[in-house]
MIDODO-710659 format. One record per atom (N, C-alpha, C): residue number from 1; x, y, z. Coordinates in pm, 1 decimal. Example, Ala and Ser with C-alpha at 12.3 -4.5 7.8 and 13.67 -1.06 7.14 Angstrom:
{num: 1&c1: 1319.0&c2: -569.0&c3: 780.0};
{num: 1&c1: 1230.0&c2: -450.0&c3: 780.0};
{num: 1&c1: 1320.0&c2: -330.0&c3: 780.0};
{num: 2&c1: 1285.0&c2: -225.0&c3: 708.0};
{num: 2&c1: 1367.0&c2: -106.0&c3: 714.0};
{num: 2&c1: 1290.0&c2: 3.0&c3: 787.0};
This chain:
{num: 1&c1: 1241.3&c2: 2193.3&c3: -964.9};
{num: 1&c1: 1107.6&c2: 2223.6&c3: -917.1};
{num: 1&c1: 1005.9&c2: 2139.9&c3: -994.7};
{num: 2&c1: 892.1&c2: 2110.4&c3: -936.3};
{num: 2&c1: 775.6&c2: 2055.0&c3: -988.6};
{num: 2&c1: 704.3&c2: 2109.8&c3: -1067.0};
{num: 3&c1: 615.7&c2: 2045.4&c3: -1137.0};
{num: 3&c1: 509.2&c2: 2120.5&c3: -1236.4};
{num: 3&c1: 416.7&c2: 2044.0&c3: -1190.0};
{num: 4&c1: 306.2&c2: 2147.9&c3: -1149.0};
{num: 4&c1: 165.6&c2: 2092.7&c3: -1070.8};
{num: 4&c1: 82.7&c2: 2100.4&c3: -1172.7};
{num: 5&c1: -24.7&c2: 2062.4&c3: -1231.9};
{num: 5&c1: -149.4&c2: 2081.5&c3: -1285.3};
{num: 5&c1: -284.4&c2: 2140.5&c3: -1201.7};
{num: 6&c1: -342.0&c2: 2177.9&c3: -1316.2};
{num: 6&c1: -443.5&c2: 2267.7&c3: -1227.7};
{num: 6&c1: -597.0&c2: 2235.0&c3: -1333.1};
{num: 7&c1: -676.8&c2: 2263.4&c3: -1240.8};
{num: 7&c1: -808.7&c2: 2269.6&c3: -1331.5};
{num: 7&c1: -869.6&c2: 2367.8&c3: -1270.6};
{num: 8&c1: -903.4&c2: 2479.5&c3: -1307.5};
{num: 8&c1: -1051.1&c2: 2541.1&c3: -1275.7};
{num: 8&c1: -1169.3&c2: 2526.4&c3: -1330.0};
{num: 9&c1: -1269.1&c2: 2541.7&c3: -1232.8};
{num: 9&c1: -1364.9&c2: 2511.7&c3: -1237.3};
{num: 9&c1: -1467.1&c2: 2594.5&c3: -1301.4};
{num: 10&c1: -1457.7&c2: 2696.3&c3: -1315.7};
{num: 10&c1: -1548.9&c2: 2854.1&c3: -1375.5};
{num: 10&c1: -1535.1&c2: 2798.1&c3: -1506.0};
{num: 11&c1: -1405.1&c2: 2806.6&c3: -1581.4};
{num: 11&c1: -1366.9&c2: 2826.7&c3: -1699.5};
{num: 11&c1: -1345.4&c2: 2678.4&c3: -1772.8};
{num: 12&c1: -1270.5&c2: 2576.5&c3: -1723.0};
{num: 12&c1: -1242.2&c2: 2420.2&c3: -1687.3};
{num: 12&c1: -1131.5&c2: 2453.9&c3: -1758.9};
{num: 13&c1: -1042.3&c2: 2538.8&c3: -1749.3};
{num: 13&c1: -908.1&c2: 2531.1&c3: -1807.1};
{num: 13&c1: -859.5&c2: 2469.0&c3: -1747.9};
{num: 14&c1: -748.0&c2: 2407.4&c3: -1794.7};
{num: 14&c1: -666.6&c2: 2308.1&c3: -1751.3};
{num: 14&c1: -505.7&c2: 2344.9&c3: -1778.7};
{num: 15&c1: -412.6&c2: 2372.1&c3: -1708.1};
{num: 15&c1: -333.9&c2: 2461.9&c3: -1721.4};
{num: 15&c1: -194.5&c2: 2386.0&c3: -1590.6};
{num: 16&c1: -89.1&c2: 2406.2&c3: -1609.5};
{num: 16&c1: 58.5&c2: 2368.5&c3: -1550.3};
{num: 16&c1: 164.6&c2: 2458.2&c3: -1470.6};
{num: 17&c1: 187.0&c2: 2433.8&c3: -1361.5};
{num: 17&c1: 236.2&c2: 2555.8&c3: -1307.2};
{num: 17&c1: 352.2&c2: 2511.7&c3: -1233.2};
{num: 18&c1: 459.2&c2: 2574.6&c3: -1267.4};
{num: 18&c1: 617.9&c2: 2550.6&c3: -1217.0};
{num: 18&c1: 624.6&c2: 2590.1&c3: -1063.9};
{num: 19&c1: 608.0&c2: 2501.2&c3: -998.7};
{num: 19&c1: 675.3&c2: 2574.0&c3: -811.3};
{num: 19&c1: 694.6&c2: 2483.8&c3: -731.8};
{num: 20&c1: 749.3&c2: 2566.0&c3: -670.8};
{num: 20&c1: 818.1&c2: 2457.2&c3: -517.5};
{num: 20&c1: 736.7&c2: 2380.9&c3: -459.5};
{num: 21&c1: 836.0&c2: 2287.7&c3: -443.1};
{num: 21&c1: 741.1&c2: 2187.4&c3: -334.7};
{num: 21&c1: 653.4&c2: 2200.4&c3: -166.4};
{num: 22&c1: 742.7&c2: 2332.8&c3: -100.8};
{num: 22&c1: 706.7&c2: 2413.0&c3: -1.9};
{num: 22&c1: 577.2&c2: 2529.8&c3: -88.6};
{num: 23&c1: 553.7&c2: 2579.5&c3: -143.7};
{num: 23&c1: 477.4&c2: 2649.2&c3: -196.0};
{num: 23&c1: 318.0&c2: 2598.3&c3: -189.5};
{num: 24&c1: 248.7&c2: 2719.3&c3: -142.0};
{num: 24&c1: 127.2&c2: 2670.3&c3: -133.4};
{num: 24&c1: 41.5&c2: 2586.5&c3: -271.0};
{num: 25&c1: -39.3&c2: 2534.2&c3: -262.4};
{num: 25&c1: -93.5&c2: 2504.6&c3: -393.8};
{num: 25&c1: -218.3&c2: 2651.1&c3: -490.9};
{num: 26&c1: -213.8&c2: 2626.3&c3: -584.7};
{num: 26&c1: -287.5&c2: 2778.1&c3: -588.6};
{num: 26&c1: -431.0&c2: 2771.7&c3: -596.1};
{num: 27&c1: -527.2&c2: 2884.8&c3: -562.2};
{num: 27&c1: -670.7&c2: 2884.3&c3: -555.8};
{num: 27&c1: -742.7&c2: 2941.7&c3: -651.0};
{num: 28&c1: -695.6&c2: 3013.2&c3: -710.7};
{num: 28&c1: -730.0&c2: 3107.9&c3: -795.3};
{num: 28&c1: -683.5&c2: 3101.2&c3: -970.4};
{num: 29&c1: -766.8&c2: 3068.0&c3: -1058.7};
{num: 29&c1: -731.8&c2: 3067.7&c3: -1196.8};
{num: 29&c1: -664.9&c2: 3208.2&c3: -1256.0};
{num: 30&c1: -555.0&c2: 3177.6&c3: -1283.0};
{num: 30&c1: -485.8&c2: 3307.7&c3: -1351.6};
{num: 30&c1: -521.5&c2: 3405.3&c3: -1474.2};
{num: 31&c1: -658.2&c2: 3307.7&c3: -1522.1};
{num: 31&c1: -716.7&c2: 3338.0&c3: -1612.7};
{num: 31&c1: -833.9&c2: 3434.0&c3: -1567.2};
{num: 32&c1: -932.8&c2: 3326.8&c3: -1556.0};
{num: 32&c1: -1058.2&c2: 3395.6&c3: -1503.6};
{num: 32&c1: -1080.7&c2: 3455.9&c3: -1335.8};
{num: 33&c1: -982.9&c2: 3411.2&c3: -1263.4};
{num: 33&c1: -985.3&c2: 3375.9&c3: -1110.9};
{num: 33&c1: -1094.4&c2: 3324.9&c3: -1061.3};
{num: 34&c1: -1081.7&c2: 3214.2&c3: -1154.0};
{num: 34&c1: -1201.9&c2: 3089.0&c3: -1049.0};
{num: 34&c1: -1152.0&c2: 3009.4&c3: -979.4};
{num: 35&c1: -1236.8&c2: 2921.4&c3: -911.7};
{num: 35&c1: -1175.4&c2: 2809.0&c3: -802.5};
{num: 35&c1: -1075.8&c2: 2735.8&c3: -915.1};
{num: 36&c1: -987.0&c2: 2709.0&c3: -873.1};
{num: 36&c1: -909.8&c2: 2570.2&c3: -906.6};
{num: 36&c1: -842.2&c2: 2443.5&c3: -824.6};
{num: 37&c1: -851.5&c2: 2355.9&c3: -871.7};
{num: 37&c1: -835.5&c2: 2212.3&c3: -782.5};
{num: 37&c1: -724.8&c2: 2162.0&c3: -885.3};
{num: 38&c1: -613.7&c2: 2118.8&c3: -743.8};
{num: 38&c1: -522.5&c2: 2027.0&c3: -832.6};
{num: 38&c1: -536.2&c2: 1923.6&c3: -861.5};
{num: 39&c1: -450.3&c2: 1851.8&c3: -978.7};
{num: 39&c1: -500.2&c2: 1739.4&c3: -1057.3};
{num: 39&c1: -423.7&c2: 1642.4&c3: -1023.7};
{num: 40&c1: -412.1&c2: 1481.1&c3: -994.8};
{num: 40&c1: -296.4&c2: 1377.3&c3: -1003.8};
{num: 40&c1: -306.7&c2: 1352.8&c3: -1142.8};
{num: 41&c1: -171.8&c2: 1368.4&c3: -1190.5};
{num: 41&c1: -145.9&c2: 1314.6&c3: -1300.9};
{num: 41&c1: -11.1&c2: 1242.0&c3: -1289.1};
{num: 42&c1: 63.0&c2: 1156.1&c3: -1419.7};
{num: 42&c1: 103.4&c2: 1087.4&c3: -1431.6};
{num: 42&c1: 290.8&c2: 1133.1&c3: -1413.1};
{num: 43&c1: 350.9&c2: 1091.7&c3: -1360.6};
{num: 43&c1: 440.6&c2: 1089.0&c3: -1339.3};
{num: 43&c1: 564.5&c2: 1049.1&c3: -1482.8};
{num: 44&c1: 649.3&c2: 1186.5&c3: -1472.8};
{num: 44&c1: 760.1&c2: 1139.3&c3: -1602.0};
{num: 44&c1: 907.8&c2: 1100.0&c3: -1533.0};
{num: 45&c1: 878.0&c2: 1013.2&c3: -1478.1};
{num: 45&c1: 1028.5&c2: 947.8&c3: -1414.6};
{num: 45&c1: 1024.7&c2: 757.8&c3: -1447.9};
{num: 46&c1: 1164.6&c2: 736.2&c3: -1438.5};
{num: 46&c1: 1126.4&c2: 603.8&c3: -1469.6};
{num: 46&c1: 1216.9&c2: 552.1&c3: -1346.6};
{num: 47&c1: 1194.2&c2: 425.4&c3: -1281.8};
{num: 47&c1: 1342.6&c2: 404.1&c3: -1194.5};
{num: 47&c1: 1410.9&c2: 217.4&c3: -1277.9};
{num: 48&c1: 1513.4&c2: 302.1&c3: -1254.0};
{num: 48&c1: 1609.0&c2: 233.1&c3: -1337.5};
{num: 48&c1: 1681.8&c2: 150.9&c3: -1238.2};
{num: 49&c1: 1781.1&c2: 59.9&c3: -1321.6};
{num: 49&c1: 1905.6&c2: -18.5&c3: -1177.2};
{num: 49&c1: 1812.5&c2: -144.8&c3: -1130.8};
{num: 50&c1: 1909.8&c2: -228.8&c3: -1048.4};
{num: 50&c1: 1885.8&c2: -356.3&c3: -982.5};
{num: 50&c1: 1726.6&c2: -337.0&c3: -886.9};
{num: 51&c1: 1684.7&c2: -433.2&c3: -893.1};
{num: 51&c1: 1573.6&c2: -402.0&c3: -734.8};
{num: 51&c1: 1456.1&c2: -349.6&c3: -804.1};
{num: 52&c1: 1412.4&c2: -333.9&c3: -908.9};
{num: 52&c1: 1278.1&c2: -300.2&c3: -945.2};
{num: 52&c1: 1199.4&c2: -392.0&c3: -1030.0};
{num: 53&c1: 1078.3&c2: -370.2&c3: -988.7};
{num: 53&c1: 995.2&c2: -500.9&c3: -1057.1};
{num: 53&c1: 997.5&c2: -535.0&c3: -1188.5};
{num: 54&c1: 1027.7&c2: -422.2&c3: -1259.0};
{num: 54&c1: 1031.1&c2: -411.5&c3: -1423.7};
{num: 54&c1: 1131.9&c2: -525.7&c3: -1463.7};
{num: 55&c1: 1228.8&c2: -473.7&c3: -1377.1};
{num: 55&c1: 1345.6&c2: -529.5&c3: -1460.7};
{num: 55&c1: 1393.5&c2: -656.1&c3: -1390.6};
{num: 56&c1: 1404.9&c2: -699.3&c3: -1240.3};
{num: 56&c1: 1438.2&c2: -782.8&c3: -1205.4};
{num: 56&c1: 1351.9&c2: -888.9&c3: -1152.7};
{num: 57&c1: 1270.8&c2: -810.5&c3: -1000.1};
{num: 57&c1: 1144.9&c2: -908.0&c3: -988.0};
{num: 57&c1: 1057.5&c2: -1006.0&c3: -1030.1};
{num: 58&c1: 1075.1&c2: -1014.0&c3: -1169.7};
{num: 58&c1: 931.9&c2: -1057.2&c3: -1240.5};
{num: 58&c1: 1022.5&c2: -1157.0&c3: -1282.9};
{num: 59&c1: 1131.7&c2: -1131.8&c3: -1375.9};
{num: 59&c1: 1226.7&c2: -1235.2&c3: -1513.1};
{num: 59&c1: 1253.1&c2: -1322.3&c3: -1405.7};
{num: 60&c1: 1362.8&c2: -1349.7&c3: -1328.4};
{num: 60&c1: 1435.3&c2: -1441.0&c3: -1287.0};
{num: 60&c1: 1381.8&c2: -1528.3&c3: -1164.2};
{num: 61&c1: 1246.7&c2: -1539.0&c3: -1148.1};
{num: 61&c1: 1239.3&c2: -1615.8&c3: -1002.7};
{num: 61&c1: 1210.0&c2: -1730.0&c3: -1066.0};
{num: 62&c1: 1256.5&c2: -1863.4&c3: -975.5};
{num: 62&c1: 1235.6&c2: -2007.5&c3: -981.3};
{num: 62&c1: 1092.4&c2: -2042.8&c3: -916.0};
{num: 63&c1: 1046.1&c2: -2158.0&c3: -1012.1};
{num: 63&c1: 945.3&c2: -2237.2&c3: -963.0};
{num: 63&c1: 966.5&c2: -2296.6&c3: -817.5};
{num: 64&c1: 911.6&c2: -2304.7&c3: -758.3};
{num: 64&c1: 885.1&c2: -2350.7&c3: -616.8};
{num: 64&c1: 956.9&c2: -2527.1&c3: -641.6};
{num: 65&c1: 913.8&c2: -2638.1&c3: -712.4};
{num: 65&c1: 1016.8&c2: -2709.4&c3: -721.8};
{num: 65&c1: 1151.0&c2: -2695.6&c3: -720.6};
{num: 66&c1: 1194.0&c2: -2587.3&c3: -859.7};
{num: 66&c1: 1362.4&c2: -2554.9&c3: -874.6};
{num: 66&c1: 1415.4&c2: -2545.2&c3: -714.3};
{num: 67&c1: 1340.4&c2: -2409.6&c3: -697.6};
{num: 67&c1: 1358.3&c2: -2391.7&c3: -569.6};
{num: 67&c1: 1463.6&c2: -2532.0&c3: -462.5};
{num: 68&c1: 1297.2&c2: -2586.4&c3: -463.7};
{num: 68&c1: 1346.3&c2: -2670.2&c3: -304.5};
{num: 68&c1: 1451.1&c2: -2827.4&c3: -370.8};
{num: 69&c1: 1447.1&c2: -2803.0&c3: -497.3};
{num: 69&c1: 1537.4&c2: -2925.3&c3: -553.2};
{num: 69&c1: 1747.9&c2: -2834.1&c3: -473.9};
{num: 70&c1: 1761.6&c2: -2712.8&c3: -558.6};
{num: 70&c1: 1847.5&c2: -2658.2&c3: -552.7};
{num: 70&c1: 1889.3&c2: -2606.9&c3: -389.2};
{num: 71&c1: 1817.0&c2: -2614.5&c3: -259.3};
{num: 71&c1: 1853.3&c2: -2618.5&c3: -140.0};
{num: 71&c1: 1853.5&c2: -2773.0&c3: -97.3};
{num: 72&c1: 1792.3&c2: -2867.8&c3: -127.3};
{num: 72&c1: 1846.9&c2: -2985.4&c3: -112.0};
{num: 72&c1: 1997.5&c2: -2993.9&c3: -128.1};
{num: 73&c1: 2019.2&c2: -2941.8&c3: -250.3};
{num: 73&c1: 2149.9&c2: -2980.9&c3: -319.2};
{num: 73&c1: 2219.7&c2: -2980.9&c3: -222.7};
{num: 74&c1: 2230.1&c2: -2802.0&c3: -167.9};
{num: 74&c1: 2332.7&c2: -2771.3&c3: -113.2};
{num: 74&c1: 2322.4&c2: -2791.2&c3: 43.6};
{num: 75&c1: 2211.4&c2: -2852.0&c3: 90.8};
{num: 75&c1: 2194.0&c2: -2885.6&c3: 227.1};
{num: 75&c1: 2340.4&c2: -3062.5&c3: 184.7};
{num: 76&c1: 2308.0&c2: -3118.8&c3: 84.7};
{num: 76&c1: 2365.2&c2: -3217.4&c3: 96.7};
{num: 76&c1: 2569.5&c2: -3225.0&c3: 55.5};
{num: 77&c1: 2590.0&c2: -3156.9&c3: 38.9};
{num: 77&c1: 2728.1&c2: -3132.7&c3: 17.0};
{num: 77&c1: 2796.5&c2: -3136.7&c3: 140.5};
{num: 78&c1: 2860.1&c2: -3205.2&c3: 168.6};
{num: 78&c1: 2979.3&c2: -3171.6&c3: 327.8};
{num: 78&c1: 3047.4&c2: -3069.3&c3: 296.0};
{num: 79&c1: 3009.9&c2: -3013.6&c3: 397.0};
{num: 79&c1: 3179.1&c2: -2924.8&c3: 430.7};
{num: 79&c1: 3274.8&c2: -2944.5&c3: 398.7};
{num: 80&c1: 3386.3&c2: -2829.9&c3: 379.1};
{num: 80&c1: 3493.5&c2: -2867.9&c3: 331.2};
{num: 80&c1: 3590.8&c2: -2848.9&c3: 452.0};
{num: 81&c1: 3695.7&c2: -2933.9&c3: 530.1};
{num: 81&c1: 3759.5&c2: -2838.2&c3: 638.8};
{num: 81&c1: 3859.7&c2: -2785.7&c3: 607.6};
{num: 82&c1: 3910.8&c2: -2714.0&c3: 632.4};
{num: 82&c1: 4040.3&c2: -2632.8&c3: 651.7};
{num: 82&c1: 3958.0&c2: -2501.7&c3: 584.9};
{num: 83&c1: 4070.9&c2: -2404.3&c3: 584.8};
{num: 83&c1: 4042.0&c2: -2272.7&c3: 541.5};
{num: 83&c1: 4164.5&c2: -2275.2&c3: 399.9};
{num: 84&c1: 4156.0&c2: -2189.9&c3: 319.4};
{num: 84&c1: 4265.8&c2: -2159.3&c3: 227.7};
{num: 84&c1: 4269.6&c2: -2048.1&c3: 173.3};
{num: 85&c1: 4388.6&c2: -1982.3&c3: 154.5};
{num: 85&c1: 4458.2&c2: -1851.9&c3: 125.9};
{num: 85&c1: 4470.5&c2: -1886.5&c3: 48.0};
{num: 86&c1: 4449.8&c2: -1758.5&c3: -82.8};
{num: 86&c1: 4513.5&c2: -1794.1&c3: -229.0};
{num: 86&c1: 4546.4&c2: -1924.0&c3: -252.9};
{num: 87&c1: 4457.7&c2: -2024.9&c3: -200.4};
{num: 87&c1: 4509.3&c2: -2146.5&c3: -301.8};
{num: 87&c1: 4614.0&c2: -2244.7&c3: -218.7};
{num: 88&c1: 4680.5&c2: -2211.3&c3: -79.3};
{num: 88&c1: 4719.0&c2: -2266.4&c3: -34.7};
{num: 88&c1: 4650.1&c2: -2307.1&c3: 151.6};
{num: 89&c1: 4669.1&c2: -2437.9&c3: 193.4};
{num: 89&c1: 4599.7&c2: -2431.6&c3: 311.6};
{num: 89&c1: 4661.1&c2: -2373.1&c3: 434.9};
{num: 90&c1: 4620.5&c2: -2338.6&c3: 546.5};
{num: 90&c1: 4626.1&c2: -2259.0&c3: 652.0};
{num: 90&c1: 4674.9&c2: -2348.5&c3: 781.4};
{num: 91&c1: 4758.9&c2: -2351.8&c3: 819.8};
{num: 91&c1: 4787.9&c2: -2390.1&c3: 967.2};
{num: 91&c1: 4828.7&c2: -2296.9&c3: 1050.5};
{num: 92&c1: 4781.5&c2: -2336.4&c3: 1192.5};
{num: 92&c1: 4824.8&c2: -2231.8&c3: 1326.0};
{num: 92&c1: 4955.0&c2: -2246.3&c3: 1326.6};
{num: 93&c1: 5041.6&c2: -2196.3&c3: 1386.9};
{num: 93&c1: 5167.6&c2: -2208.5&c3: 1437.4};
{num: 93&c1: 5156.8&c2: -2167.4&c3: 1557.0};
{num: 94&c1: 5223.1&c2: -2233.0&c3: 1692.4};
{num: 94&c1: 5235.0&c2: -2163.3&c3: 1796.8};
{num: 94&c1: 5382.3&c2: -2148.2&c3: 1779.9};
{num: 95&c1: 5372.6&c2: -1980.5&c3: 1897.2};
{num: 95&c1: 5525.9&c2: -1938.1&c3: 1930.9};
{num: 95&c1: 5603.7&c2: -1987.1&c3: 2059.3};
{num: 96&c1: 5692.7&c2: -1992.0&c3: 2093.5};
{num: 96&c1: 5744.9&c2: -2043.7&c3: 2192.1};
{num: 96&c1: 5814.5&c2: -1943.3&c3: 2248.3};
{num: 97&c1: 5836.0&c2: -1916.2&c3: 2394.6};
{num: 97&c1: 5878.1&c2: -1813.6&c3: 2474.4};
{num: 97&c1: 6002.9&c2: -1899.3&c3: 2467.6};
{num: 98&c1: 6149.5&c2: -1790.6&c3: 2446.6};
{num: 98&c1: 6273.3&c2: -1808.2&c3: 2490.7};
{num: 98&c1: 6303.7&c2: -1804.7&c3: 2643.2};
């Protein structure tokens, strides 16, 4: 469950309240029962793993030269033909009807 923050306004307590995410938000200070308005505050999660700006986005991108030097490259390499299995190459065989 979440912990919402709260401020009322009568008193300006400022105060934290454990509940569901379906749960209404509350109106009433538990203290004084004055208006209260919820607060945005800061979030205690971090996201971790591949794909986030922290960690990957930012470090490893190439200059726009590197870039278009390193698709040259590989625009210029021929093909290789055949296919190969573990290391050895591949031919069709046809079967022949008895």
């Amino acid at each position: 469950m979440p912990i919402y923050e709260y401020r009322c306004e009568k008193c300006e307590k400022q105060f934290e309240m454990l509940q569901k995410i379906t749960a209404e938000p509350l109106t009433e200070c538990p203290d004084c029962g004055g208006p209260v308005h919820k607060l945005v505050s800061a979030t205690s999660f971090i996201l971790k793993g591949g794909g986030w700006y922290a960690t990957d986005y930012g470090k490893n991108r190439q200059p726009e030269s590197k870039k278009a030097e390193n698709e040259k490259k590989f625009a210029a390499q021929p093909e290789k033909s055949g296919t190969k299995a573990k290391g050895k190459t591949t031919t069709a065989k046809t079967a022949t009807a008895a």
